[in-house]
PDB file of N, CA, C and O in Angstrom:
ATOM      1  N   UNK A   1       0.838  -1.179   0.000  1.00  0.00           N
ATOM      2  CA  UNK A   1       0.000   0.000   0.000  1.00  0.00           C
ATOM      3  C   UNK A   1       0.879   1.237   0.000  1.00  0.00           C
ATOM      4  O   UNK A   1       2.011   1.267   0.482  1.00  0.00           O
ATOM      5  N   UNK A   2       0.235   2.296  -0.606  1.00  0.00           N
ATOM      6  CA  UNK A   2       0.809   3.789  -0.902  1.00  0.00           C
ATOM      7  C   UNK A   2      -0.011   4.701   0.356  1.00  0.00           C
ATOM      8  O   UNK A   2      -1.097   4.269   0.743  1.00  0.00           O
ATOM      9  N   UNK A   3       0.531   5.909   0.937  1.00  0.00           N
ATOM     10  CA  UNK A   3      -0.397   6.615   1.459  1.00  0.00           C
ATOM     11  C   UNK A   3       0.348   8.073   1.393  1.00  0.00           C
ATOM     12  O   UNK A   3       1.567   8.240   1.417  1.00  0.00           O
ATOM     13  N   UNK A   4      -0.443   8.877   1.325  1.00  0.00           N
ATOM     14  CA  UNK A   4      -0.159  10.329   1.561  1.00  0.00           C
ATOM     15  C   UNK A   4       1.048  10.626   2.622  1.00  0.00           C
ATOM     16  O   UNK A   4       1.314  10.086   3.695  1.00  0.00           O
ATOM     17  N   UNK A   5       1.621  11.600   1.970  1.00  0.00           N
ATOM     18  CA  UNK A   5       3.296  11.480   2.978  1.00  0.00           C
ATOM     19  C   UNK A   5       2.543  13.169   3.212  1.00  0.00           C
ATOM     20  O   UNK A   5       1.878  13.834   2.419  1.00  0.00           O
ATOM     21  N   UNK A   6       3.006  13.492   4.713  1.00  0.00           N
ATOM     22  CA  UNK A   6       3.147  14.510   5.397  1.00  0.00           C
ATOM     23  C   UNK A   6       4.365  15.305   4.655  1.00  0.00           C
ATOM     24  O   UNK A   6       5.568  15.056   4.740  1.00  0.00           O
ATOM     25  N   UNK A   7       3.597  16.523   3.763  1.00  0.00           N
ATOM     26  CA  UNK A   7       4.322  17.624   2.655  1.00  0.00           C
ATOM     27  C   UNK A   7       4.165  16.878   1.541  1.00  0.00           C
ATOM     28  O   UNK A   7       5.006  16.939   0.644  1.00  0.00           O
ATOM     29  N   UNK A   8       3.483  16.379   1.485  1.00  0.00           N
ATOM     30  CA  UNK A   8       3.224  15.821  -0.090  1.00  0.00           C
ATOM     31  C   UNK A   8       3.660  14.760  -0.538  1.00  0.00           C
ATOM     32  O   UNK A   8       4.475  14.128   0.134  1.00  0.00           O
ATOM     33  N   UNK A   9       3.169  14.223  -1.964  1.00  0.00           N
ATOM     34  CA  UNK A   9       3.839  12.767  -2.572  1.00  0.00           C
ATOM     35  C   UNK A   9       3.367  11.897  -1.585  1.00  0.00           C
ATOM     36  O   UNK A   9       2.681  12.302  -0.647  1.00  0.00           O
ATOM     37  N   UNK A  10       3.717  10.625  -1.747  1.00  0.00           N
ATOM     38  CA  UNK A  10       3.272   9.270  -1.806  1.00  0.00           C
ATOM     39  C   UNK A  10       4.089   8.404  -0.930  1.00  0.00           C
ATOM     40  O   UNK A  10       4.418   9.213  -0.062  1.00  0.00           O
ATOM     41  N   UNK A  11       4.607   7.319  -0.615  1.00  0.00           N
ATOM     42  CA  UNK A  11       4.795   6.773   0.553  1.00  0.00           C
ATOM     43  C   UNK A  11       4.661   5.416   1.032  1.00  0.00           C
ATOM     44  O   UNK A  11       3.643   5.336   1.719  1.00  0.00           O
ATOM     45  N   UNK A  12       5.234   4.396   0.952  1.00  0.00           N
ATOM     46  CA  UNK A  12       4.979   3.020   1.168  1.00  0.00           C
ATOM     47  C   UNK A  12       5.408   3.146   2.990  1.00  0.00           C
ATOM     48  O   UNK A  12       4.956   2.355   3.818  1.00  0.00           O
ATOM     49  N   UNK A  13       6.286   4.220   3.309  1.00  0.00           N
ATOM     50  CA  UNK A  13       6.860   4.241   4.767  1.00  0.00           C
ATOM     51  C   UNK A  13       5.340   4.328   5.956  1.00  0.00           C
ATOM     52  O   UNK A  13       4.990   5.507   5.996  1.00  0.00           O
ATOM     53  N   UNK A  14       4.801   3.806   6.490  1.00  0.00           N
ATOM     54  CA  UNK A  14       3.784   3.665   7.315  1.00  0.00           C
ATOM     55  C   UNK A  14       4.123   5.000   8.408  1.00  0.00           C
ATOM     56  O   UNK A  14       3.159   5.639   8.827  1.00  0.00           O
ATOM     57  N   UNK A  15       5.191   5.292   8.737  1.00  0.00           N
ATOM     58  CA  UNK A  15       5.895   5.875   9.185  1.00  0.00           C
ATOM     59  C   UNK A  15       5.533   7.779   8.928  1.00  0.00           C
ATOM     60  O   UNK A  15       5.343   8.706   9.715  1.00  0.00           O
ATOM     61  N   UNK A  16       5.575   7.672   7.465  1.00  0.00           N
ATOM     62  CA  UNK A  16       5.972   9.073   7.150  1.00  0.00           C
ATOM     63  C   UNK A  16       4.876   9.492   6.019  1.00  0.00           C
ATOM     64  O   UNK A  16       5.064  10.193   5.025  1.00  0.00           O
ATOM     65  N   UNK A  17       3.525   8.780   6.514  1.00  0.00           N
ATOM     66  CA  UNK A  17       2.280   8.329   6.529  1.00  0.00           C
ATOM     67  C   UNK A  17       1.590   9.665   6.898  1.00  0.00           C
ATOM     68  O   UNK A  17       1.756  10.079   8.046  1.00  0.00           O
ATOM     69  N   UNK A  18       0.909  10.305   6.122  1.00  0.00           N
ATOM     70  CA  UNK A  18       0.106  11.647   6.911  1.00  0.00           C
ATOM     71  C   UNK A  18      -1.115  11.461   7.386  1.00  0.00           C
ATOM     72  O   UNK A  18      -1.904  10.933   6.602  1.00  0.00           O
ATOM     73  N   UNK A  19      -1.610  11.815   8.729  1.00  0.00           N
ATOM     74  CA  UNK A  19      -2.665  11.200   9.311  1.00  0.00           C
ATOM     75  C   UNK A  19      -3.858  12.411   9.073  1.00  0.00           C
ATOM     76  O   UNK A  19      -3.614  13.604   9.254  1.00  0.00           O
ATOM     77  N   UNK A  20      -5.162  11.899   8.642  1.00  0.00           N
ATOM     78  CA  UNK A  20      -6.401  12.961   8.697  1.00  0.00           C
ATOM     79  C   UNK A  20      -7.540  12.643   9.474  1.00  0.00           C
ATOM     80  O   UNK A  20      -7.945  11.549   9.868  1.00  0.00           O
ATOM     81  N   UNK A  21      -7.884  13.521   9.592  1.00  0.00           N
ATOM     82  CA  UNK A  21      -8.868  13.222  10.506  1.00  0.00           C
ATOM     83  C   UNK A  21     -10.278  12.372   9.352  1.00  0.00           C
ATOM     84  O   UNK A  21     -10.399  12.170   8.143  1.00  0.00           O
ATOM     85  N   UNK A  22     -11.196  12.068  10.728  1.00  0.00           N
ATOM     86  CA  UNK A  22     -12.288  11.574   9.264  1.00  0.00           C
ATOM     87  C   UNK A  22     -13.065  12.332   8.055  1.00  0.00           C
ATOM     88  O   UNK A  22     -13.315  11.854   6.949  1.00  0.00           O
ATOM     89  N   UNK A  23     -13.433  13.817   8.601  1.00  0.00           N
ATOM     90  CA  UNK A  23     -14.106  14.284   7.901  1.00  0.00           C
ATOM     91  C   UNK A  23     -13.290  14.569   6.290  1.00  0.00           C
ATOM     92  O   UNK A  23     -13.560  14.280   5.124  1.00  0.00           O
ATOM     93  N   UNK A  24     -11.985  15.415   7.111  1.00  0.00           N
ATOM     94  CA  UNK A  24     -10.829  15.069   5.641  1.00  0.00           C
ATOM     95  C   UNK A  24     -10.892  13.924   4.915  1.00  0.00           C
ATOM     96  O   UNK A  24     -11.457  14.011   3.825  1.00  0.00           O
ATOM     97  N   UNK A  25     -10.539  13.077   5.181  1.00  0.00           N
ATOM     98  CA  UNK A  25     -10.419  11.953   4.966  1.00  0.00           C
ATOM     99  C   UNK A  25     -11.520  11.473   4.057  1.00  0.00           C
ATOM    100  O   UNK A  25     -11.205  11.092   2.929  1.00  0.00           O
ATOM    101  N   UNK A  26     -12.559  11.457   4.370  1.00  0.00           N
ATOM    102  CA  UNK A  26     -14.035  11.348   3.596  1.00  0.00           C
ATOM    103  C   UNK A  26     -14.210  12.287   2.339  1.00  0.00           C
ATOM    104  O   UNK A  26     -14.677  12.050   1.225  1.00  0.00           O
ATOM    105  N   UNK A  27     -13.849  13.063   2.714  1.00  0.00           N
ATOM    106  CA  UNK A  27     -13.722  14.673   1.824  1.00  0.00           C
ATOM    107  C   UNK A  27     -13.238  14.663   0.482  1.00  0.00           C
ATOM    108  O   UNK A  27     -13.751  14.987  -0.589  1.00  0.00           O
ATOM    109  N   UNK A  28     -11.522  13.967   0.978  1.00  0.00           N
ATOM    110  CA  UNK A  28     -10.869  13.432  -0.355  1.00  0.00           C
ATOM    111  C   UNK A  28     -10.906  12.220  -0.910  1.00  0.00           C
ATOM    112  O   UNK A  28     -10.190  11.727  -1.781  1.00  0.00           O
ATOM    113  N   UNK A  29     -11.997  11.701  -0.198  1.00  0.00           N
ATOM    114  CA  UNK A  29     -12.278  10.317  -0.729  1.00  0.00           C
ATOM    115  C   UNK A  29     -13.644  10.446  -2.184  1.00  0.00           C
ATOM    116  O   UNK A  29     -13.756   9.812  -3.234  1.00  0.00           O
ATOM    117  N   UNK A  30     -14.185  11.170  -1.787  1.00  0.00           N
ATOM    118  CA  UNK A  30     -15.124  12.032  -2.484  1.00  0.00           C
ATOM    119  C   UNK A  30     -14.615  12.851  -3.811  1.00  0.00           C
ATOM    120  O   UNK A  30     -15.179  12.783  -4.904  1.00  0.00           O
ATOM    121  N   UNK A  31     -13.528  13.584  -3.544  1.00  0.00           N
ATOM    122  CA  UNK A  31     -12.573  13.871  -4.774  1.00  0.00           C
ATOM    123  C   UNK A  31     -12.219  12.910  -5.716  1.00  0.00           C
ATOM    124  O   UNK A  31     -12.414  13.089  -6.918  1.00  0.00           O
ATOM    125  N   UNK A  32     -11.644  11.768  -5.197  1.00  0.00           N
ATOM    126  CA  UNK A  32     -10.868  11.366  -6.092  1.00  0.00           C
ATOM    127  C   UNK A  32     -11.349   9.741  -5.005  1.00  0.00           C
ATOM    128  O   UNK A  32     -10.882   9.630  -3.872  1.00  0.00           O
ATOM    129  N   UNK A  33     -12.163   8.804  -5.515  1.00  0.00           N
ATOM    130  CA  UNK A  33     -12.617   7.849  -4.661  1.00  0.00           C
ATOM    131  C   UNK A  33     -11.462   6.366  -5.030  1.00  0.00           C
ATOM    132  O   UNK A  33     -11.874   5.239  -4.755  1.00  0.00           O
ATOM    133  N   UNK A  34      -9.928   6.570  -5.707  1.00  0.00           N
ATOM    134  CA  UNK A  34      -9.601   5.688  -5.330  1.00  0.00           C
ATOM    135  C   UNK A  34      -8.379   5.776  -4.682  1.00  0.00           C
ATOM    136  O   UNK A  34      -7.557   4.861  -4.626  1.00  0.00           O
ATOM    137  N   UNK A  35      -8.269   6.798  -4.228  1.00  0.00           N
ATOM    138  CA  UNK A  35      -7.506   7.366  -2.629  1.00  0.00           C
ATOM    139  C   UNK A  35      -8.804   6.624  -1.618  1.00  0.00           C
ATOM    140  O   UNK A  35      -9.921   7.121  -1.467  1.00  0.00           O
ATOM    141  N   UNK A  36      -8.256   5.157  -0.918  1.00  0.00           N
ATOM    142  CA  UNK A  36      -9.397   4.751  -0.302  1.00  0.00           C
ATOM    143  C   UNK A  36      -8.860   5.011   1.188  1.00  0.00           C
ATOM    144  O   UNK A  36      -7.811   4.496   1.573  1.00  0.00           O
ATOM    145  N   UNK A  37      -9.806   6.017   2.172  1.00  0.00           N
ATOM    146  CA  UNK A  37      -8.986   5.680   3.710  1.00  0.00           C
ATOM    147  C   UNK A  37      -9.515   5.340   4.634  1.00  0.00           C
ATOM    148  O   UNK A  37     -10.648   5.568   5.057  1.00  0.00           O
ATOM    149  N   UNK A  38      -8.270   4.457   5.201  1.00  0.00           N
ATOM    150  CA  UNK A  38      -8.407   3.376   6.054  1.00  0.00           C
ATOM    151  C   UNK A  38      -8.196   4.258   7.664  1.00  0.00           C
ATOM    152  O   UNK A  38      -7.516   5.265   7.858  1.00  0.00           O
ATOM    153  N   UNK A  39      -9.082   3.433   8.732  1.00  0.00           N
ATOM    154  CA  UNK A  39      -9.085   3.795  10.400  1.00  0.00           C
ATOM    155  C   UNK A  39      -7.332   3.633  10.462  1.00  0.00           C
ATOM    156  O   UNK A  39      -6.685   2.610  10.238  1.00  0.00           O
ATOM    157  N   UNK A  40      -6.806   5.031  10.851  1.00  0.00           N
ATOM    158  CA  UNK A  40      -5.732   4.877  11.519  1.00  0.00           C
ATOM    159  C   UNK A  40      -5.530   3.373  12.715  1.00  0.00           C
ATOM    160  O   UNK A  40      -4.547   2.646  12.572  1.00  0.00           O
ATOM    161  N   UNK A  41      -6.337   3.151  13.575  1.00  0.00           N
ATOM    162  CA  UNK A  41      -6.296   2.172  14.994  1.00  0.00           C
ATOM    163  C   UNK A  41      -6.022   0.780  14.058  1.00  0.00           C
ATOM    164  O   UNK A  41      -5.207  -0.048  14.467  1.00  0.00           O
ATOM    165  N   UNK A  42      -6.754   0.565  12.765  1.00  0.00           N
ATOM    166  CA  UNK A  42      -6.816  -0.692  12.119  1.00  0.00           C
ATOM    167  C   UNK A  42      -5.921  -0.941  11.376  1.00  0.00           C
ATOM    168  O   UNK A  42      -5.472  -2.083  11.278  1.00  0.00           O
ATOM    169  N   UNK A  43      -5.518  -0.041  10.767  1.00  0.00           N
ATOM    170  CA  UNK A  43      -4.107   0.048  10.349  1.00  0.00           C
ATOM    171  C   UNK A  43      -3.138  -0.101  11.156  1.00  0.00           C
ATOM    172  O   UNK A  43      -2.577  -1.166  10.896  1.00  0.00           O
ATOM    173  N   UNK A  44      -2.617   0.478  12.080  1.00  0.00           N
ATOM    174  CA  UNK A  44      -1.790   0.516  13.487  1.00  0.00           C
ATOM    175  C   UNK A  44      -1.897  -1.237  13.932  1.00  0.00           C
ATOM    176  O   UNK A  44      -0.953  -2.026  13.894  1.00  0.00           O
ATOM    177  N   UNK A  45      -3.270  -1.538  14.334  1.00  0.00           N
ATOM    178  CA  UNK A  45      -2.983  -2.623  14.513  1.00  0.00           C
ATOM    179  C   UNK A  45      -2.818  -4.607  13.887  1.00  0.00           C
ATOM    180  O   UNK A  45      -3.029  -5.735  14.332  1.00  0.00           O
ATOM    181  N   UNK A  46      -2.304  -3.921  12.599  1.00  0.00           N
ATOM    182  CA  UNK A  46      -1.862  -4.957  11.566  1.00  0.00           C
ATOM    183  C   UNK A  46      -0.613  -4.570  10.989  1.00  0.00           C
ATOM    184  O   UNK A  46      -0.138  -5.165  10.022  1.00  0.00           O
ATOM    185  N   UNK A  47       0.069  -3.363  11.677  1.00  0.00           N
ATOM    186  CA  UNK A  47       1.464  -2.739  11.167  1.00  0.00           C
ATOM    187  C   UNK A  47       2.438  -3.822  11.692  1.00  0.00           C
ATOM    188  O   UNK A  47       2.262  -4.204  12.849  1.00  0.00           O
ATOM    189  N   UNK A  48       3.230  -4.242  11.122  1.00  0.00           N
ATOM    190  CA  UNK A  48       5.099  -4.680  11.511  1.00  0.00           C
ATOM    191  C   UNK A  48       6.242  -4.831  10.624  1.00  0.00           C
ATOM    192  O   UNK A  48       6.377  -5.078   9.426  1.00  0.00           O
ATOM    193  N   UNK A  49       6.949  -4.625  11.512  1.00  0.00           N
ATOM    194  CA  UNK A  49       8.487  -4.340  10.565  1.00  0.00           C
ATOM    195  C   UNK A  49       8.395  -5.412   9.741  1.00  0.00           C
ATOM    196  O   UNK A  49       7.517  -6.261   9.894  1.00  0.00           O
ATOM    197  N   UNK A  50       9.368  -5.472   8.718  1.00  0.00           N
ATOM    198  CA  UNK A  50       9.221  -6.418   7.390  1.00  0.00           C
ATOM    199  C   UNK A  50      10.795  -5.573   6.790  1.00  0.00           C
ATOM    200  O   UNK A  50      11.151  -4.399   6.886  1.00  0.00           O
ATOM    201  N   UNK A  51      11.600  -7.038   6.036  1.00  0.00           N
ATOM    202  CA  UNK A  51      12.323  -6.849   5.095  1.00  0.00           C
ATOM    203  C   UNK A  51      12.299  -7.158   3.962  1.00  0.00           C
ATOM    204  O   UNK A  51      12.433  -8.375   3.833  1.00  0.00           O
ATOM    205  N   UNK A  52      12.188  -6.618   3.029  1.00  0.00           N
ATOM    206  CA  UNK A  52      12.182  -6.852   1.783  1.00  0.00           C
ATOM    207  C   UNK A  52      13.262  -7.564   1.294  1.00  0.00           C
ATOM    208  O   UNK A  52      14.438  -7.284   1.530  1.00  0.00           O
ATOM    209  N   UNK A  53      12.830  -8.581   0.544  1.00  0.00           N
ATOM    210  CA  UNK A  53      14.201  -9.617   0.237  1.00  0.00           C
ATOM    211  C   UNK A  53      15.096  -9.256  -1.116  1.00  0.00           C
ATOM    212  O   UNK A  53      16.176  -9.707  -1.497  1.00  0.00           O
ATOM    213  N   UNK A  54      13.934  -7.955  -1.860  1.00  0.00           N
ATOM    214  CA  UNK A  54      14.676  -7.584  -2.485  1.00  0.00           C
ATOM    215  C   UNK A  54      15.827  -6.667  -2.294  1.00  0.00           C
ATOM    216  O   UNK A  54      16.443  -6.279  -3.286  1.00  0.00           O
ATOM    217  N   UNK A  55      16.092  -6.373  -1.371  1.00  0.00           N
ATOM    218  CA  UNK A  55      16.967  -5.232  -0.707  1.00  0.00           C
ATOM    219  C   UNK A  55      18.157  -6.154  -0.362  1.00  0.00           C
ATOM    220  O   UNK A  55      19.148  -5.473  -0.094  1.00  0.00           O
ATOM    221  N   UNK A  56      18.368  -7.405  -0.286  1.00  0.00           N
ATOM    222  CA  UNK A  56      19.104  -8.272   0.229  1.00  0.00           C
ATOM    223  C   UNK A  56      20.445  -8.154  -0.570  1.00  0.00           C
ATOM    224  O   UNK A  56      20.513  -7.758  -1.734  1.00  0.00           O
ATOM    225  N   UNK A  57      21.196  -8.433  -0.019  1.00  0.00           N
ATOM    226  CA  UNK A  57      22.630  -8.683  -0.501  1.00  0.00           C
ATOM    227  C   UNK A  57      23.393  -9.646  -0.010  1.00  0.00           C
ATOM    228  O   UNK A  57      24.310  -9.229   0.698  1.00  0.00           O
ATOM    229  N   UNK A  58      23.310 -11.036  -0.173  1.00  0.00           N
ATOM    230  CA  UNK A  58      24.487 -12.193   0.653  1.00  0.00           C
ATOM    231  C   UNK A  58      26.045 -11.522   0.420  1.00  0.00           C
ATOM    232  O   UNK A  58      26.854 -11.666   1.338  1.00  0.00           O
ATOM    233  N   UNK A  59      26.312 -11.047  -0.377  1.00  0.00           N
ATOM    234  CA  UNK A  59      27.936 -10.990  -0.581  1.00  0.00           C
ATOM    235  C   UNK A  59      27.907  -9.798   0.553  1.00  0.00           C
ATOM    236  O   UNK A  59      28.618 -10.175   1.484  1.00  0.00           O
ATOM    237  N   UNK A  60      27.354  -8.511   0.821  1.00  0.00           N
ATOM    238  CA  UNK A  60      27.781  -7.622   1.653  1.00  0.00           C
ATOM    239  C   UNK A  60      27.266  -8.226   3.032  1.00  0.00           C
ATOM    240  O   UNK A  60      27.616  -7.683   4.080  1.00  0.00           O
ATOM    241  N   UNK A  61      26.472  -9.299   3.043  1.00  0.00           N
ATOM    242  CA  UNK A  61      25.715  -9.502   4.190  1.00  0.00           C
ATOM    243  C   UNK A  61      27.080 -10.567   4.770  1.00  0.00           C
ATOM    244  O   UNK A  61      27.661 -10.409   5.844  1.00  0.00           O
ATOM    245  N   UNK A  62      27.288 -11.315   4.063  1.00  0.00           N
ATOM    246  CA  UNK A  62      29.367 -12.129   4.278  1.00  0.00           C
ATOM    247  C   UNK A  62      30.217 -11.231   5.054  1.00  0.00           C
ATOM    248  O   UNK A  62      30.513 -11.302   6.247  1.00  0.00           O
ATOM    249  N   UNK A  63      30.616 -10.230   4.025  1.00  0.00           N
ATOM    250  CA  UNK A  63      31.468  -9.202   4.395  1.00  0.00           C
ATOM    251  C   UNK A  63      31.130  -8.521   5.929  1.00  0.00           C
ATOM    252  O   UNK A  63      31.952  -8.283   6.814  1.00  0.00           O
ATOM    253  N   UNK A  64      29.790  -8.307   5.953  1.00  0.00           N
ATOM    254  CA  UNK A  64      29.907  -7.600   7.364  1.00  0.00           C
ATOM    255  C   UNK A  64      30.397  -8.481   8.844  1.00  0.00           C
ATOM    256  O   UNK A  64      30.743  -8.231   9.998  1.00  0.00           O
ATOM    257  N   UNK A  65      30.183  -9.562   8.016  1.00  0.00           N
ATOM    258  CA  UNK A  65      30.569 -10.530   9.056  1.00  0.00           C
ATOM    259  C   UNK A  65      31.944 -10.444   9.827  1.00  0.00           C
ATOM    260  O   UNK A  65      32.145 -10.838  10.976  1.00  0.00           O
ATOM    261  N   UNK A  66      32.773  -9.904   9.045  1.00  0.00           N
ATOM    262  CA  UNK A  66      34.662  -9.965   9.073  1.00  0.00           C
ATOM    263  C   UNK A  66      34.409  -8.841  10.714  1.00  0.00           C
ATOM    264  O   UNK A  66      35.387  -8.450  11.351  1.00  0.00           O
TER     265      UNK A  66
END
């Protein structure tokens, strides 16, 4: 998932995630209805860290080992 970044643009970081209240929220859902938004609490509570395996590197992940 993508969400609105606090100052603009877009955002996979949950983190850096801009929070609205509902009426906002409803408001611009109404604008543009496939900006869909989700309860901050429900979100929050299905959030966890995760690594992407594409980010992986065995040869530097070796090396740090030394």
């Amino acid at each position: 998932m993508s969400w609105w970044m606090e100052g603009g643009g877009y955002t996979t970081d949950i983190n850096r995630a801009e929070v609205f209240t509902k009426d906002d929220a409803l408001k611009l859902f109404m604008q543009r209805n496939s900006d869909i938004p989700w309860p901050k609490v429900y979100i929050d509570s299905i959030t966890r860290p995760v690594v992407d395996h594409q980010d992986t590197d065995r040869e530097k992940a070796i090396q740090s080992m030394d």
